[in-house]
C-alpha positions in Angstrom: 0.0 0.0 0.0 1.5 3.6 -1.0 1.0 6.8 -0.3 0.5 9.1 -3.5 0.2 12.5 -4.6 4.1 13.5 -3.5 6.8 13.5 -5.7 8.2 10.1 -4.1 5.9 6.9 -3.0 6.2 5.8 0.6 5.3 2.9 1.4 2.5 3.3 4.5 3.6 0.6 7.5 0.4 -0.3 10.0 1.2 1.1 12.9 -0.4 0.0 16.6 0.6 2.0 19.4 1.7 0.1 22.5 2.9 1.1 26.3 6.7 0.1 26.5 5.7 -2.4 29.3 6.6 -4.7 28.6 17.9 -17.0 14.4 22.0 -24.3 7.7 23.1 -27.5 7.5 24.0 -30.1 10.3 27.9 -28.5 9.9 29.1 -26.5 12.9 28.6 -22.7 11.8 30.9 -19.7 13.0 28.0 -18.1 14.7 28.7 -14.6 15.0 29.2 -14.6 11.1 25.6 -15.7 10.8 23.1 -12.4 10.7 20.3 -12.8 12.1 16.8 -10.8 10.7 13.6 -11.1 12.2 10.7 -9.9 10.5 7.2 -9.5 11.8 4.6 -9.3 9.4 0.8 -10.1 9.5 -1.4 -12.1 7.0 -3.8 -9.6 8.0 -1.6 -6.6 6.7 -1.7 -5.3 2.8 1.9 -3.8 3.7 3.8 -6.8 4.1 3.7 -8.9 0.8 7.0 -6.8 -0.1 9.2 -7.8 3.1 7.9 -11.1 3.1 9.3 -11.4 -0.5 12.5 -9.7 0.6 12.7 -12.1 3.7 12.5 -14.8 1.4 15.3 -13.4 -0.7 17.5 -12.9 2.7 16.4 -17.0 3.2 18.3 -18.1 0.5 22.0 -16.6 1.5 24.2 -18.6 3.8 25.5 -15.6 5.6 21.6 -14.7 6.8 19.4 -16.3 8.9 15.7 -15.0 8.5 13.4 -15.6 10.1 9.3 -14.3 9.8 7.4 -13.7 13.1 3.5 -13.5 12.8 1.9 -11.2 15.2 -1.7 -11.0 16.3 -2.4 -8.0 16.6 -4.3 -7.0 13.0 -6.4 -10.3 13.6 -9.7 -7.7 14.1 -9.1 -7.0 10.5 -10.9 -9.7 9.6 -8.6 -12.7 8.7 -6.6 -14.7 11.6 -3.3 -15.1 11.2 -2.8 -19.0 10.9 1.0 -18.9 12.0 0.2 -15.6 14.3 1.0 -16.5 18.2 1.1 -14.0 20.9 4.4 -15.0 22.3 5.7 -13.5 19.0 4.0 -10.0 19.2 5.4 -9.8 22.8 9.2 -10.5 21.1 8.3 -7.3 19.2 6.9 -5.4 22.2 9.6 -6.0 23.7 12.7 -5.4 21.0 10.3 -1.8 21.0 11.5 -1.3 24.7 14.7 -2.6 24.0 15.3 -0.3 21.4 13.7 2.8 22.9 11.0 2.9 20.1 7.4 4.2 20.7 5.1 1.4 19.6 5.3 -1.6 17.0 4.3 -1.8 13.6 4.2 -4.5 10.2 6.2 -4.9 8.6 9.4 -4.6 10.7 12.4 -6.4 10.6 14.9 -6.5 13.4 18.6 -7.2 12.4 20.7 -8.7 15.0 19.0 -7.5 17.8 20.6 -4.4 17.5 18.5 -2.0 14.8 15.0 -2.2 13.5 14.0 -0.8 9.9 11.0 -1.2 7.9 10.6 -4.5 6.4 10.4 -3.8 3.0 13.0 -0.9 2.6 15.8 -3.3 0.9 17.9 -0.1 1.2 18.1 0.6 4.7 18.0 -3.1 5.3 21.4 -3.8 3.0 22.8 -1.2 4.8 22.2 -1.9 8.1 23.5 -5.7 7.1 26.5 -4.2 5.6 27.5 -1.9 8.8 26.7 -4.8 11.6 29.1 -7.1 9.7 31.9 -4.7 10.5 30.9 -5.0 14.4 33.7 -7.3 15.7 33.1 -10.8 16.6 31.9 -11.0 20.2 29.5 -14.7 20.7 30.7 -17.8 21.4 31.0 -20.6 19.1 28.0 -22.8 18.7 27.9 -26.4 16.9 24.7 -27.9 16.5 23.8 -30.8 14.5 21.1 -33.2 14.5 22.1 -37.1 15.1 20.2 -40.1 16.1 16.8 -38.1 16.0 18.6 -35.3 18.5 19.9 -32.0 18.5 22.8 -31.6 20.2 24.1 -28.4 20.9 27.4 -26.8 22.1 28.4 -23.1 23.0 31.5 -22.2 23.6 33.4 -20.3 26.4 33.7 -16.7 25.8 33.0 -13.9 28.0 29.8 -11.8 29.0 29.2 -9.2 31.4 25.9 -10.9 32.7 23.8 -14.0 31.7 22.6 -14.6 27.9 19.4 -15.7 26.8 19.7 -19.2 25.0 16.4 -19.6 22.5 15.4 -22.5 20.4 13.9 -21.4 17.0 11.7 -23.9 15.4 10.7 -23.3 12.1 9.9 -24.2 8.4 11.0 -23.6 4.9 8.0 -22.4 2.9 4.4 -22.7 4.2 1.9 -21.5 1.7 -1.4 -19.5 2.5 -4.8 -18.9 0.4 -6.2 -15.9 2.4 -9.9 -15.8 2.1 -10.6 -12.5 4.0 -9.2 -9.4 5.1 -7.0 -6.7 3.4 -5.4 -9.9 1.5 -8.9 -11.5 1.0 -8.1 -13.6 -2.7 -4.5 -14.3 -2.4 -2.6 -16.9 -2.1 0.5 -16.2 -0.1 3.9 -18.0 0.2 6.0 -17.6 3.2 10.1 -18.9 4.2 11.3 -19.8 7.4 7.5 -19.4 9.5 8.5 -19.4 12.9 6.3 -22.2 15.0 8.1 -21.8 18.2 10.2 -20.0 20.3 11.6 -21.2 23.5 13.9 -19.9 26.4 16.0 -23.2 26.7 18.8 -21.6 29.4 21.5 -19.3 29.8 25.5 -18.5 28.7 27.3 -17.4 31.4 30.8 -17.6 29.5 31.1 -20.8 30.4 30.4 -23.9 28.5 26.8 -25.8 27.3 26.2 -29.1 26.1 22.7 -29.8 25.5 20.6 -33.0 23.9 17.2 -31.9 22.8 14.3 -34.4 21.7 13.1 -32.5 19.0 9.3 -33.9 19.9 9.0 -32.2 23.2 10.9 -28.9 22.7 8.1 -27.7 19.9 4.7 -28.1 19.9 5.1 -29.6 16.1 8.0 -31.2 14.2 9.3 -28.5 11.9 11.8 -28.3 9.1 14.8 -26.6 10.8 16.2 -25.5 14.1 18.2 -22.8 15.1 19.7 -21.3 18.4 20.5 -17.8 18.8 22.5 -16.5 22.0 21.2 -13.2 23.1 22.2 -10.2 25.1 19.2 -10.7 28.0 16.1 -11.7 26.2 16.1 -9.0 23.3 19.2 -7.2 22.9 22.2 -7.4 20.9 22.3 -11.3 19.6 25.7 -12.6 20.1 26.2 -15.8 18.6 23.4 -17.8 15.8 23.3 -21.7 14.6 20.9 -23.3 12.5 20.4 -26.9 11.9 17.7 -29.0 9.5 16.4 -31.7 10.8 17.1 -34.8 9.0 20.0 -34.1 8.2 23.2 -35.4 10.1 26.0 -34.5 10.7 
């Protein structure tokens, strides 16, 4: 959806103010190399189509993990978001409060924990890529690779000023959508890497973590892939990302 009449097009992003209350294959990845971009869009928003066809772009290099969050909150519109959970449009609350901004909005991609943009400005969003790949390599190493129907995961030692966040990212390559109502009512929608879970799984404190994880218990469905990002806290800066597919060993 644009805005017209000016001498350049906007693009118009749904905007829903809030109170600031409150990211491979089975081979070990360098983790800090990995950027990490989280968008959150909406089935339910005429605004997003273009950054979910730029996060599926972003899906297909090595260097980037992306990863698309549906939020709830434009389910009033008049179409429910089938992928839409509210655990997701509280990680966006609270990257807003994180990063000092007023409210939260679709589309919006978060890069690294560390700067937000508008989802479909491929601009700002190459550039903002471009810069935090200069930001010296901070994270700990992380292997993770699935074997005998597990994921086993290890992170490094390293050093942190306090505790990190350790989440477990299920989700799925392409999931496609026939949208019968709402601001999308008629289209058929296709979607890369839908997030289907997120889970806190523990903490880095420097030191290092060996887990096993049963892939059956530590998301509500099997999905295609895993990954684990180590953040600063729950959504700051993220430190260190690893992605693994299930099914495939290592």
């Amino acid at each position: 959806m644009y805005l017209t009449g000016m001498k350049k097009q906007l693009p118009i992003v749904r905007i829903l103010s809030v109170l600031c209350l409150v990211s491979l294959v089975a081979l070990p990845v360098r983790a800090a190399k990995l950027s990490v971009v989280e968008l959150f869009t909406s089935q339910g928003c005429s605004s997003c189509p273009p950054a979910d066809d730029l996060l599926r772009e972003l899906s297909e290099k090595e260097n980037i993990l992306a990863l698309s969050f549906s939020v709830d909150y434009w389910n009033y519109l008049g179409w429910k978001d089938i992928f839409a959970k509210p655990e997701f449009t509280q990680r966006q609350k609270d990257y807003s409060r994180t990063l000092s901004h007023g409210g939260v909005y679709t589309p919006q991609m978060i890069i690294n924990g560390r700067s937000a943009v508008v989802g479909s400005r491929r601009d700002l969003v190459a550039k903002y890529l471009a810069a935090q790949r200069e930001i010296p390599v901070a994270g700990p190493d992380i292997s993770l690779a699935f074997q005998e129907g597990m994921i086993n995961l290890t992170i490094g030692n390293g050093s942190v000023n306090e505790p990190a966040t350790i989440w477990l990212v299920a989700y799925d390559d392409k999931r496609s959508v026939k949208i019968k109502s709402g601001e999308l009512a008629g289209q058929t929608r296709d979607y890369s890497n839908v997030v289907r879970s997120l889970k806190q799984i523990g903490s880095w404190i420097g030191r290092e973590v060996m887990l096993s994880l049963d892939p059956a218990k530590v998301a509500a469905e099997k999905c295609d892939n895993y990954a684990v990002l180590v953040q600063d806290k729950d959504t700051g800066a993220i430190l260190s990302a690893a992605r693994v597919r299930l099914g495939s060993p290592s």
